[in-house]
Jmol script that loads the backbone (N, CA, C; Angstrom):
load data "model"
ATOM      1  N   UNK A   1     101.902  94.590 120.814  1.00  0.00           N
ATOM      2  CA  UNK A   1     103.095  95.150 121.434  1.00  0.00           C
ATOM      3  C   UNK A   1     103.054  94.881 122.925  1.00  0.00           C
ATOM      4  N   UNK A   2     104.246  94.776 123.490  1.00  0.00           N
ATOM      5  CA  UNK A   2     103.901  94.781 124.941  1.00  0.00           C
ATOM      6  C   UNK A   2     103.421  95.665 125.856  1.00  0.00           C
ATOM      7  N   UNK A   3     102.873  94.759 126.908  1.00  0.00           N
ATOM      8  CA  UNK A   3     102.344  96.342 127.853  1.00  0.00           C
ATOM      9  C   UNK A   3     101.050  96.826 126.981  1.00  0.00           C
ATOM     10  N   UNK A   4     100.698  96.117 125.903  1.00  0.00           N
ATOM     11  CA  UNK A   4      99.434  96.793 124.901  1.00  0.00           C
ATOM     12  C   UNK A   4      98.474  96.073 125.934  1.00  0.00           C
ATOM     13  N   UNK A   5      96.616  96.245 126.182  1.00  0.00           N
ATOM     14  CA  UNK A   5      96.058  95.456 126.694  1.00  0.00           C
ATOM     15  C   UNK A   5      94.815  95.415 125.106  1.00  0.00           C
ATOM     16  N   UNK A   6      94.288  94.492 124.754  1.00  0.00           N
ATOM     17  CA  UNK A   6      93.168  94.736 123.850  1.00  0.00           C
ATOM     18  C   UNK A   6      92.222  94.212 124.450  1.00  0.00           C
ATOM     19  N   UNK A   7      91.166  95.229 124.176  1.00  0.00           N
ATOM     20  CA  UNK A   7      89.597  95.614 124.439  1.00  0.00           C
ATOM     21  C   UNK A   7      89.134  95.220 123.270  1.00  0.00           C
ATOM     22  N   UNK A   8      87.717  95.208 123.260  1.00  0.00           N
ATOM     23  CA  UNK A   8      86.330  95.227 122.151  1.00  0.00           C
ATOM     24  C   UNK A   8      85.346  96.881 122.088  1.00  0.00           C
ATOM     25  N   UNK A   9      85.184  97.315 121.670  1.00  0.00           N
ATOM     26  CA  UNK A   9      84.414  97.969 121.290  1.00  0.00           C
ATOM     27  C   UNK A   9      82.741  97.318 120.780  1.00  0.00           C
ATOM     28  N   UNK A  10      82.279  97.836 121.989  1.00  0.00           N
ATOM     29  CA  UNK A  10      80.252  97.624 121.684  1.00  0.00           C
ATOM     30  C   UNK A  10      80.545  96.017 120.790  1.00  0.00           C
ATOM     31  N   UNK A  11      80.529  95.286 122.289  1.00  0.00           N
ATOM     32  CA  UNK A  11      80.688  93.644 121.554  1.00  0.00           C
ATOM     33  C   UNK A  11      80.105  93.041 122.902  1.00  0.00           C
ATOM     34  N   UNK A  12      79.528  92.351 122.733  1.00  0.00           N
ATOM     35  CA  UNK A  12      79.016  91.348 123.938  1.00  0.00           C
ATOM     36  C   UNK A  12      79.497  90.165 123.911  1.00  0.00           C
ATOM     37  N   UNK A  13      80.095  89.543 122.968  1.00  0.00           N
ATOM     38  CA  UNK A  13      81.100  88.409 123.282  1.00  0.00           C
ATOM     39  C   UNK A  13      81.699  88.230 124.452  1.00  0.00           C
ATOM     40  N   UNK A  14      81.953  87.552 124.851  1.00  0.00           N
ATOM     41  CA  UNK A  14      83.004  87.026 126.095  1.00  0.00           C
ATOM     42  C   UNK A  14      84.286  86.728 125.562  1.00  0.00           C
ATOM     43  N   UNK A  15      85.475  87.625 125.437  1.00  0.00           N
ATOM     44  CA  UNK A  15      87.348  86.980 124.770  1.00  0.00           C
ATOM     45  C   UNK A  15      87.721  86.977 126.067  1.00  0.00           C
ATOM     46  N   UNK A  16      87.265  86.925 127.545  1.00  0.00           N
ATOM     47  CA  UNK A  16      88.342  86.861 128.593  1.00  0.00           C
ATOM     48  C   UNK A  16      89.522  85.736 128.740  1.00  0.00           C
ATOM     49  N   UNK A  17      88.928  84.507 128.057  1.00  0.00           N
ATOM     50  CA  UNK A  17      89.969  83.091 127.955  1.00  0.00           C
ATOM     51  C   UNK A  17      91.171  84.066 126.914  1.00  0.00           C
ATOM     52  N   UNK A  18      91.037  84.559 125.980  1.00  0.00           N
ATOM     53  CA  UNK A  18      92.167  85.460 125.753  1.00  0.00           C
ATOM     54  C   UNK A  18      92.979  86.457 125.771  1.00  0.00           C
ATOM     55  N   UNK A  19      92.145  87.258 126.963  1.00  0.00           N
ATOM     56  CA  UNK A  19      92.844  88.207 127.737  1.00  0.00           C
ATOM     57  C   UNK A  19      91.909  89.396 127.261  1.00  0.00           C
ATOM     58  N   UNK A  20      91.208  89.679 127.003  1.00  0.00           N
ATOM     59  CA  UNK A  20      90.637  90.463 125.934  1.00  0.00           C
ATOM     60  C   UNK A  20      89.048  91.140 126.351  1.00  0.00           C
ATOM     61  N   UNK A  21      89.182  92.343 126.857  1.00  0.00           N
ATOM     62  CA  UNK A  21      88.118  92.500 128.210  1.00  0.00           C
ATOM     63  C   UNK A  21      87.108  93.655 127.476  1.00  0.00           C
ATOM     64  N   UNK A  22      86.095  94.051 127.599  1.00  0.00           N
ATOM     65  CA  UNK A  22      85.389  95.241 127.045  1.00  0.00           C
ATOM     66  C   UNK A  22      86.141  96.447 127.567  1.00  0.00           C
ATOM     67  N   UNK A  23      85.864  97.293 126.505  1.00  0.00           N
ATOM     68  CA  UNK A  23      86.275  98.433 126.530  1.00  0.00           C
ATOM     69  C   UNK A  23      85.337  99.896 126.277  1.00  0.00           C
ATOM     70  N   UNK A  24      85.707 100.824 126.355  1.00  0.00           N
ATOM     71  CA  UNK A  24      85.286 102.265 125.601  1.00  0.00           C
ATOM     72  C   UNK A  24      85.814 103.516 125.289  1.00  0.00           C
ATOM     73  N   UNK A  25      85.427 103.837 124.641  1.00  0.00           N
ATOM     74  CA  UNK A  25      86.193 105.361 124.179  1.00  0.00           C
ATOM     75  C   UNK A  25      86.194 106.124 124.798  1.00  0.00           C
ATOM     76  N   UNK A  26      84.892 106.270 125.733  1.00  0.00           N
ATOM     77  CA  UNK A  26      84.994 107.353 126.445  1.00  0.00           C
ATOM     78  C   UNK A  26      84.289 106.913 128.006  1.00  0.00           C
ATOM     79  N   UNK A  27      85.425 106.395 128.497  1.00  0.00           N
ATOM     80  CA  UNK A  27      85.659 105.600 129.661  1.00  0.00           C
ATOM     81  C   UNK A  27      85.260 106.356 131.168  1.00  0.00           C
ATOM     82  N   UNK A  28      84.554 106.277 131.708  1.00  0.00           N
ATOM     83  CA  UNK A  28      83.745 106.454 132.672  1.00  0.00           C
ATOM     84  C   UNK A  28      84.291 106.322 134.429  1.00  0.00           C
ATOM     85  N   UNK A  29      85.165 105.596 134.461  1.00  0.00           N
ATOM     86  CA  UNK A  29      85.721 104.387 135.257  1.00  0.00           C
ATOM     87  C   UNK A  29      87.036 105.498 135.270  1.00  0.00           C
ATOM     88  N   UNK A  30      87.337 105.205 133.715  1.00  0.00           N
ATOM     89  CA  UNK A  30      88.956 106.406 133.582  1.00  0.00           C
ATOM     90  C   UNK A  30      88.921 107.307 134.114  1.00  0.00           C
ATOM     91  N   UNK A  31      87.855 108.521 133.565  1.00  0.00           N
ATOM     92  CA  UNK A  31      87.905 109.629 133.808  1.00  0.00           C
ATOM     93  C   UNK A  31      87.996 109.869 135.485  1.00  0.00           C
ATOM     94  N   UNK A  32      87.231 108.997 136.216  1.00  0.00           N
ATOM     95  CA  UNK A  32      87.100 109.093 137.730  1.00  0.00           C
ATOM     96  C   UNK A  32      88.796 108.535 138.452  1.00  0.00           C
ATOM     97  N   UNK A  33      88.794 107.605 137.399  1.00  0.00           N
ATOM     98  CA  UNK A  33      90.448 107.555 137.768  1.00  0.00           C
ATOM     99  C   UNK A  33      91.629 108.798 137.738  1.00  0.00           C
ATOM    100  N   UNK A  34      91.199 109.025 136.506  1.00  0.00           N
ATOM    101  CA  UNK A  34      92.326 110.766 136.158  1.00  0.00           C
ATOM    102  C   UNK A  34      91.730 111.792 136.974  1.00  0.00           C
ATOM    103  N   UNK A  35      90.963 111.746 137.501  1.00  0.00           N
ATOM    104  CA  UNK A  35      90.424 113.018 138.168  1.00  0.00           C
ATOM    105  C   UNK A  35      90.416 112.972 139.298  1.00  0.00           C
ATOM    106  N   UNK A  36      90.229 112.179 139.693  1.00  0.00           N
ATOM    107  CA  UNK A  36      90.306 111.834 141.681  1.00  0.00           C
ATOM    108  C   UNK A  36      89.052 111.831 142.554  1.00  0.00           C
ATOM    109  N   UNK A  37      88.067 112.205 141.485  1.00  0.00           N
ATOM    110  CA  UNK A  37      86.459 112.549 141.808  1.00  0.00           C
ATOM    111  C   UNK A  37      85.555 111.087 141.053  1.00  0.00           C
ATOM    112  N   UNK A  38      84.451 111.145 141.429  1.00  0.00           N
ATOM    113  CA  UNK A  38      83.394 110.454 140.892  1.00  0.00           C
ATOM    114  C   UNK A  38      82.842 111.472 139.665  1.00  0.00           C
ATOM    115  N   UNK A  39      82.824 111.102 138.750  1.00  0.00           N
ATOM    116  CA  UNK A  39      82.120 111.883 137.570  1.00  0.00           C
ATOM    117  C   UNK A  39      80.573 111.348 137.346  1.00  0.00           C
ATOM    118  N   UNK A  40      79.414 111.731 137.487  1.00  0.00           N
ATOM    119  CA  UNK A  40      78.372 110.844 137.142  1.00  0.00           C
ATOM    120  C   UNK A  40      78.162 110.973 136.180  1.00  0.00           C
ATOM    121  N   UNK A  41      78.150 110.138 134.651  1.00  0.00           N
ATOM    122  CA  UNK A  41      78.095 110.335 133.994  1.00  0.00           C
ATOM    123  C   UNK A  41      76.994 109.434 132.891  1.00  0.00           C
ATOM    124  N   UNK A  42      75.755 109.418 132.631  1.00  0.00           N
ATOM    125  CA  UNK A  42      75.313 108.430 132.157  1.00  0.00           C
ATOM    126  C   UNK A  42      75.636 108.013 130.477  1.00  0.00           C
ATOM    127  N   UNK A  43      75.016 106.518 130.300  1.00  0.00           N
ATOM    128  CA  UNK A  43      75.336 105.973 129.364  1.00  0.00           C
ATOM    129  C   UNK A  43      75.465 106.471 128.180  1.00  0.00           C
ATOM    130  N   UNK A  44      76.429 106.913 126.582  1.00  0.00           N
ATOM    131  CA  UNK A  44      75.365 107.981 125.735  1.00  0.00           C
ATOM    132  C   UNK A  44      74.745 106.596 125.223  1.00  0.00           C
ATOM    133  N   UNK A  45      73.456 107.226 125.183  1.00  0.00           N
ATOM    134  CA  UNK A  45      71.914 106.644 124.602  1.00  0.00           C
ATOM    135  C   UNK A  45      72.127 106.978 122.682  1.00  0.00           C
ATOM    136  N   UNK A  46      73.059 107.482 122.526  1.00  0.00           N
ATOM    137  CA  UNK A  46      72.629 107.449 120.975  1.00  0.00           C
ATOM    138  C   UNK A  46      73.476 106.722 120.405  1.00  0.00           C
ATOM    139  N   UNK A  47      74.665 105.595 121.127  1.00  0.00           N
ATOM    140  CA  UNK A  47      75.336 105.014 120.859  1.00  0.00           C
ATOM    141  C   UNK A  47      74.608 103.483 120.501  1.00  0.00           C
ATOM    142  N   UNK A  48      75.704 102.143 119.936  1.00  0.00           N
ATOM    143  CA  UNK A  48      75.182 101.144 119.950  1.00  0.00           C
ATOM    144  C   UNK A  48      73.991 100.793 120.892  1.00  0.00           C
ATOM    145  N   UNK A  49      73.824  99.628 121.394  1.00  0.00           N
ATOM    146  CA  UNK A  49      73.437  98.892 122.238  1.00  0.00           C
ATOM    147  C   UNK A  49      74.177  98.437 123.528  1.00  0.00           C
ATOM    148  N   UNK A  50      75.229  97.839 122.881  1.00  0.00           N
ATOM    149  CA  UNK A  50      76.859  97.115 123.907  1.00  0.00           C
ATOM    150  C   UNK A  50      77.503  98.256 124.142  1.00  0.00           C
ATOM    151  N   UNK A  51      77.486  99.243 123.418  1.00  0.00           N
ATOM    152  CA  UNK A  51      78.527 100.465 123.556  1.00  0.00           C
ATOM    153  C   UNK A  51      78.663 100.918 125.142  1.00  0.00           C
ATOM    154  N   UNK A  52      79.387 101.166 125.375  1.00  0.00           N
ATOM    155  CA  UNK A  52      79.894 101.381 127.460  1.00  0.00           C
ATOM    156  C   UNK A  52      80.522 102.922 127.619  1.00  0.00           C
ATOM    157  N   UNK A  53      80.132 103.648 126.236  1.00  0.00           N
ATOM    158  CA  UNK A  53      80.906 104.884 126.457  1.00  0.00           C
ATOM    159  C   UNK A  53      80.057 105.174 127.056  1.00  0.00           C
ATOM    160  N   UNK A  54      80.043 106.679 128.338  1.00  0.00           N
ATOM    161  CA  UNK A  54      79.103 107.552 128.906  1.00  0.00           C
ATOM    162  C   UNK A  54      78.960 108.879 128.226  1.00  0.00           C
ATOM    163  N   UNK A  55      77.974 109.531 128.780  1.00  0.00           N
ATOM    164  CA  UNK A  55      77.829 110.577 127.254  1.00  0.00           C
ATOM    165  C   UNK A  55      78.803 111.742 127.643  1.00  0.00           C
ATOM    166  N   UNK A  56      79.140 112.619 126.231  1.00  0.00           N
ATOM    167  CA  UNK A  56      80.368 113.378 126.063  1.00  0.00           C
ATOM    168  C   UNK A  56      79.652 114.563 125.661  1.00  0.00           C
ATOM    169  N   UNK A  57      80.847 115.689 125.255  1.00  0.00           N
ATOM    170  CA  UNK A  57      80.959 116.906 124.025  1.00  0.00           C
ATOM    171  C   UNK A  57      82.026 116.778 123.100  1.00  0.00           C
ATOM    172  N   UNK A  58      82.043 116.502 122.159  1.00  0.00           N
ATOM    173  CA  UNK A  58      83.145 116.468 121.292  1.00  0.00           C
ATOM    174  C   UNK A  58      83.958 117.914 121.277  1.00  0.00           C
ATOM    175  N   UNK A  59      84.853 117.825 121.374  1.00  0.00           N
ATOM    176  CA  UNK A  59      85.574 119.346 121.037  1.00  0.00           C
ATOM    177  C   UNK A  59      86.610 119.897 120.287  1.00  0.00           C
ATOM    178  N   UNK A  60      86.444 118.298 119.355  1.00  0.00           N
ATOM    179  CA  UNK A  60      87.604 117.864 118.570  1.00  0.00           C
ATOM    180  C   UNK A  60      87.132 119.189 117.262  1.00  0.00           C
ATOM    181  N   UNK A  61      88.071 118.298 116.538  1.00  0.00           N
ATOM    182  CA  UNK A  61      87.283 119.031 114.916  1.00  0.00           C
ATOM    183  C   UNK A  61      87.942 117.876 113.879  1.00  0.00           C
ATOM    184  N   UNK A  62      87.323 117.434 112.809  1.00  0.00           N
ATOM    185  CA  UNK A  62      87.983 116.289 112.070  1.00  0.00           C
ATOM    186  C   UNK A  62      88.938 116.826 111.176  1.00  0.00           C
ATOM    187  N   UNK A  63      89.826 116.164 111.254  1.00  0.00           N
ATOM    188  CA  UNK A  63      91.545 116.078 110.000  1.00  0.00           C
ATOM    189  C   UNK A  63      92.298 117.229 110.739  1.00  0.00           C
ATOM    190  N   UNK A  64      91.857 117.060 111.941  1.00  0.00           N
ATOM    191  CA  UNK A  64      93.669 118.403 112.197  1.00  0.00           C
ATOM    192  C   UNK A  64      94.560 116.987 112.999  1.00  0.00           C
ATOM    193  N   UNK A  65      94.476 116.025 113.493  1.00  0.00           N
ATOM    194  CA  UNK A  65      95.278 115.389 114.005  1.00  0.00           C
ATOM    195  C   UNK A  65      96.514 114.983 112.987  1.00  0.00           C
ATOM    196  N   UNK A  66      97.957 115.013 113.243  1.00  0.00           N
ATOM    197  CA  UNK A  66      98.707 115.084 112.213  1.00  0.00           C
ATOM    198  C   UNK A  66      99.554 113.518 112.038  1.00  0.00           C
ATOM    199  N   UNK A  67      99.109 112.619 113.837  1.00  0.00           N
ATOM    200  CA  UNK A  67      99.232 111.457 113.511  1.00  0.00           C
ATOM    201  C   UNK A  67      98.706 110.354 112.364  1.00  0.00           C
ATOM    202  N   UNK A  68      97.964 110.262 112.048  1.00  0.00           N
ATOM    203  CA  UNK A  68      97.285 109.873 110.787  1.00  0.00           C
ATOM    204  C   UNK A  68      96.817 108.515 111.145  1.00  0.00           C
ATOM    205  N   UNK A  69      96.624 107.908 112.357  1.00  0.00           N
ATOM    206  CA  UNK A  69      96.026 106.414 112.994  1.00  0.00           C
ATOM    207  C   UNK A  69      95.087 105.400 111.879  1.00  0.00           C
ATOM    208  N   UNK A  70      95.511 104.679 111.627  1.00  0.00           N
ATOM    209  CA  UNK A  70      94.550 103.972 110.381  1.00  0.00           C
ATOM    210  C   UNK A  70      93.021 103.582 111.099  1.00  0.00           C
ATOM    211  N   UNK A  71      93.036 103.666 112.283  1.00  0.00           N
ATOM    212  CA  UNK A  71      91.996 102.906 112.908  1.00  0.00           C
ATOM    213  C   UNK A  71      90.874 104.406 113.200  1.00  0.00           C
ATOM    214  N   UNK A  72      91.447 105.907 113.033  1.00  0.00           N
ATOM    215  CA  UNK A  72      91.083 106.889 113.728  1.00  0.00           C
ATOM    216  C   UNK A  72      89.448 107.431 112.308  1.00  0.00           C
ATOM    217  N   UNK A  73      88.579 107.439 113.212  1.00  0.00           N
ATOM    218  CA  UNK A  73      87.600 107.517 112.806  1.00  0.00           C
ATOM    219  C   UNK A  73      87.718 109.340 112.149  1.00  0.00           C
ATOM    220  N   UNK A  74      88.122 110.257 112.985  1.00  0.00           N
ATOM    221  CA  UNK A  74      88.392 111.392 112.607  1.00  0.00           C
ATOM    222  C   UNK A  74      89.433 112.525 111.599  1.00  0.00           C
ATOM    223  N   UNK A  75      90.060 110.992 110.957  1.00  0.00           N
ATOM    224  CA  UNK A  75      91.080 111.492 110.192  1.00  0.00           C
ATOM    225  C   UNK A  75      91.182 110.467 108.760  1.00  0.00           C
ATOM    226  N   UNK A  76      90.402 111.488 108.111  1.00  0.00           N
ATOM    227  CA  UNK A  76      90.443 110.770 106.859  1.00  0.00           C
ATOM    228  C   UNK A  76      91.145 111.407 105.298  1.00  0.00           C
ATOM    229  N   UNK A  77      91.154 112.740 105.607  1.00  0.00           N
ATOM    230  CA  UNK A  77      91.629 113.523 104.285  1.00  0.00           C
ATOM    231  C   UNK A  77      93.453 113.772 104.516  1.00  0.00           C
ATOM    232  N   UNK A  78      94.028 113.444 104.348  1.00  0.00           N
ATOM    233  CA  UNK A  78      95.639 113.612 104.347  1.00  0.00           C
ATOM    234  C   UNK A  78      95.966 114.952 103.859  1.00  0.00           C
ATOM    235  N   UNK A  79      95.236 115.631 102.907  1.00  0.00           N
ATOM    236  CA  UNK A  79      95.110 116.893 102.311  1.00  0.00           C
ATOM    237  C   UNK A  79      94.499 117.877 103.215  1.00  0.00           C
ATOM    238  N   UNK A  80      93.543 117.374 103.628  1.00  0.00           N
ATOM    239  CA  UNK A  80      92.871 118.257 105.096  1.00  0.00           C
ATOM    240  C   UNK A  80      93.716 118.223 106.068  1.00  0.00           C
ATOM    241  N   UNK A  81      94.169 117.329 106.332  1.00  0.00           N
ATOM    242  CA  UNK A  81      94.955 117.257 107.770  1.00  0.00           C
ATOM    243  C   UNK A  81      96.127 118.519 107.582  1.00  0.00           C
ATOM    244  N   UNK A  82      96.894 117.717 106.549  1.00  0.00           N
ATOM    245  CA  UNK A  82      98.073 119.080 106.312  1.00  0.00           C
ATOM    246  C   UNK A  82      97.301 120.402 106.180  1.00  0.00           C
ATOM    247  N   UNK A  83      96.636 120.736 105.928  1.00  0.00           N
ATOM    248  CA  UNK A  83      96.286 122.117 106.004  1.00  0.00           C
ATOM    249  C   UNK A  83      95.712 122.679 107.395  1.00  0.00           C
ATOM    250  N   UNK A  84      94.867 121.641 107.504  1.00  0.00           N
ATOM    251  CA  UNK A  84      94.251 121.739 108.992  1.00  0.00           C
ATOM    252  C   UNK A  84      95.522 122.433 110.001  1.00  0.00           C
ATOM    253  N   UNK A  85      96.859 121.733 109.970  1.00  0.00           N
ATOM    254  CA  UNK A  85      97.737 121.243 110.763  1.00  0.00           C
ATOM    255  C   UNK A  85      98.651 122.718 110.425  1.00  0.00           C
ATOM    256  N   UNK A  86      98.483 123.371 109.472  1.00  0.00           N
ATOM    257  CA  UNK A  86      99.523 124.305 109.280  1.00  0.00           C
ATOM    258  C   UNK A  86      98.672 125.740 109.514  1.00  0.00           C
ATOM    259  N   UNK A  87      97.787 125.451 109.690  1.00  0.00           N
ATOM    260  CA  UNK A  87      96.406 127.120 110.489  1.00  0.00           C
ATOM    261  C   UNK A  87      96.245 126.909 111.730  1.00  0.00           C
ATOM    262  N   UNK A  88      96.854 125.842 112.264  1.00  0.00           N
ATOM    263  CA  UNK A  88      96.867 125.454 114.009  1.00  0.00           C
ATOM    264  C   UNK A  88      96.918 127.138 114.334  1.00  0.00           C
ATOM    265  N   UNK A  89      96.535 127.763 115.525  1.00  0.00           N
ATOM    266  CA  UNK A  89      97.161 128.671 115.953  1.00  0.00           C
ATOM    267  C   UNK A  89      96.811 129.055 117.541  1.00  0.00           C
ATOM    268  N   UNK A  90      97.546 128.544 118.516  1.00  0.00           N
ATOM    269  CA  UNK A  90      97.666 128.813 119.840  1.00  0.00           C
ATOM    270  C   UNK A  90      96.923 129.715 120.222  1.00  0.00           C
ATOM    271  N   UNK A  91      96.719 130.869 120.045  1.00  0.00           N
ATOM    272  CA  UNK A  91      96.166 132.130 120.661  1.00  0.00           C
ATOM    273  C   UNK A  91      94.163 132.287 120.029  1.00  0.00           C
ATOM    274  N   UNK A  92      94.211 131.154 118.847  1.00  0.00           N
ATOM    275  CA  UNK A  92      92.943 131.452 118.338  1.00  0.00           C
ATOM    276  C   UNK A  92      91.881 130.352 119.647  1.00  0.00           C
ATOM    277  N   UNK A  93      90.657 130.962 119.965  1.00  0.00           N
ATOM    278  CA  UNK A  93      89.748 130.293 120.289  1.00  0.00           C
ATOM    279  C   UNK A  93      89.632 128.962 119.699  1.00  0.00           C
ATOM    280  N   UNK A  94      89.414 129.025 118.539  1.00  0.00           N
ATOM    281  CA  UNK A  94      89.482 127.513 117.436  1.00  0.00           C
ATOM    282  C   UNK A  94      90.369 126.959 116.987  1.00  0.00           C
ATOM    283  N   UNK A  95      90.509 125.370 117.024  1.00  0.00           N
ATOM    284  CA  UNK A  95      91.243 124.669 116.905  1.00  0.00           C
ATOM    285  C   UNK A  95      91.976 124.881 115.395  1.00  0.00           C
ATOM    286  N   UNK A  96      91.481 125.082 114.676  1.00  0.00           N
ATOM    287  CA  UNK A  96      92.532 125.318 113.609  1.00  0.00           C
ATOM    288  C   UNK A  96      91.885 126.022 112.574  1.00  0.00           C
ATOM    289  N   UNK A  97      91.239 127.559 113.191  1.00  0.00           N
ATOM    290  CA  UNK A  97      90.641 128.665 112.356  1.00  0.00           C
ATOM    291  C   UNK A  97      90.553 129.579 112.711  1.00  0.00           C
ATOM    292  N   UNK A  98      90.180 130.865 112.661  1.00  0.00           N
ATOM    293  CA  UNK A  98      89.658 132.018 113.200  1.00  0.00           C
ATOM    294  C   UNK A  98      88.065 132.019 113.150  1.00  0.00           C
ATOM    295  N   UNK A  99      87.706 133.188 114.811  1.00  0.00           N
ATOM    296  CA  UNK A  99      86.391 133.530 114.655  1.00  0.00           C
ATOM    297  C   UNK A  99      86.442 134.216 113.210  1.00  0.00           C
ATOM    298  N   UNK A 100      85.502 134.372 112.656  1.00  0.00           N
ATOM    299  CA  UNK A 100      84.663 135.329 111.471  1.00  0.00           C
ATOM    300  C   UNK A 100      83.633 136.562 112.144  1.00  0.00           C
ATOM    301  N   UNK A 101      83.128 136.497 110.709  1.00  0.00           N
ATOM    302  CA  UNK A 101      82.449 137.735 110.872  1.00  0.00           C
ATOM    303  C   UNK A 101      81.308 137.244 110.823  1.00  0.00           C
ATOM    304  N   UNK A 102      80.569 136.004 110.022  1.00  0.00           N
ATOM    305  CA  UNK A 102      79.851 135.944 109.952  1.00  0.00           C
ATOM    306  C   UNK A 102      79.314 134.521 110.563  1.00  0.00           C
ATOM    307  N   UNK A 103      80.846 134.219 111.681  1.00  0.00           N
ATOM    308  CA  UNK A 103      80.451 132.858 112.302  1.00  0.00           C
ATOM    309  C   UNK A 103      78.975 133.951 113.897  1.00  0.00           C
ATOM    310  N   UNK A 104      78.311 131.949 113.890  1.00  0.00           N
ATOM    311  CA  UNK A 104      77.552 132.729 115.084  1.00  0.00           C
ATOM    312  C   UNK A 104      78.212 131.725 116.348  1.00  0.00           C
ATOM    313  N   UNK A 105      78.157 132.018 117.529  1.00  0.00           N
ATOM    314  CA  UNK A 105      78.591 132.186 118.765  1.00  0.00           C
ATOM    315  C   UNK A 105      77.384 131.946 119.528  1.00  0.00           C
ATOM    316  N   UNK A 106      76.774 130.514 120.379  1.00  0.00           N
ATOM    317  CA  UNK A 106      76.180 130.179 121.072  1.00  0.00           C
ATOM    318  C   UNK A 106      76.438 129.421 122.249  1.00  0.00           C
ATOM    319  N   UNK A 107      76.043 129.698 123.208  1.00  0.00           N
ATOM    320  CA  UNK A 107      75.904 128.634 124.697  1.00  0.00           C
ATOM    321  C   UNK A 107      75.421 127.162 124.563  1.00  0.00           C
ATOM    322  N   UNK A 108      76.051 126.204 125.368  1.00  0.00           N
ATOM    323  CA  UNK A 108      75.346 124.900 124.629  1.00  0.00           C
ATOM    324  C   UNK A 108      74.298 124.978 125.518  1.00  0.00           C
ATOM    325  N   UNK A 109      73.612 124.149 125.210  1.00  0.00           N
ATOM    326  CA  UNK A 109      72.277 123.836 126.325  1.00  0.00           C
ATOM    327  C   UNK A 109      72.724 122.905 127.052  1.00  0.00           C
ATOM    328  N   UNK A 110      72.482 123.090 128.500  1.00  0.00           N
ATOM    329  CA  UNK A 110      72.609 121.797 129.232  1.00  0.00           C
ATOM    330  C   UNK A 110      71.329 120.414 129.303  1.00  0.00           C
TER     331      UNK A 110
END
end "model"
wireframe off; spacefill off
backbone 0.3
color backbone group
């Protein structure tokens, strides 16, 4: 599509003769762009080799996204999603549940 740019994902090839530059998911470079700050952020180490993401927290949760992306690593149950997608609830702490009674509640470690 236009205006699209395509990247590689954890590839060491060279596609620049086709326009076609490395990329990452969780872009390092970006984030300092969207933010207006330097983020230091090192490499995550439990990724590929080539991989260029820097390390994260996920805070997602898998199958509530209701786009359904064929390429999206986190959305695989169509049955999950719709349900996921209809317990959404704004005011809850969790993305698409309630605390419990018998959930436990911890600090991450830095």
């Amino acid at each position: 599509a236009e205006g699209m740019k395509l990247k590689t994902c954890s590839e060491t090839v060279d596609l620049s003769e086709y326009k076609i530059s490395h990329g990452s998911c969780i872009d390092g470079m970006l984030i300092d762009r969207l933010t207006g700050r330097r983020v230091d952020r090192p490499k995550d180490r439990y990724q590929r080799t080539a991989c260029r993401c820097v390390e994260s927290v996920d805070i997602g949760a898998y199958n509530t996204c209701p786009n359904q992306c064929l390429y999206c690593y986190a959305s695989f149950s169509e049955k999950a999603i719709r349900r996921n997608y209809h317990s959404f609830n704004p005011k809850s702490p969790l993305l698409c549940s309630e605390v419990e009674e018998h959930d436990e509640i911890t600090e991450r470690k830095k």
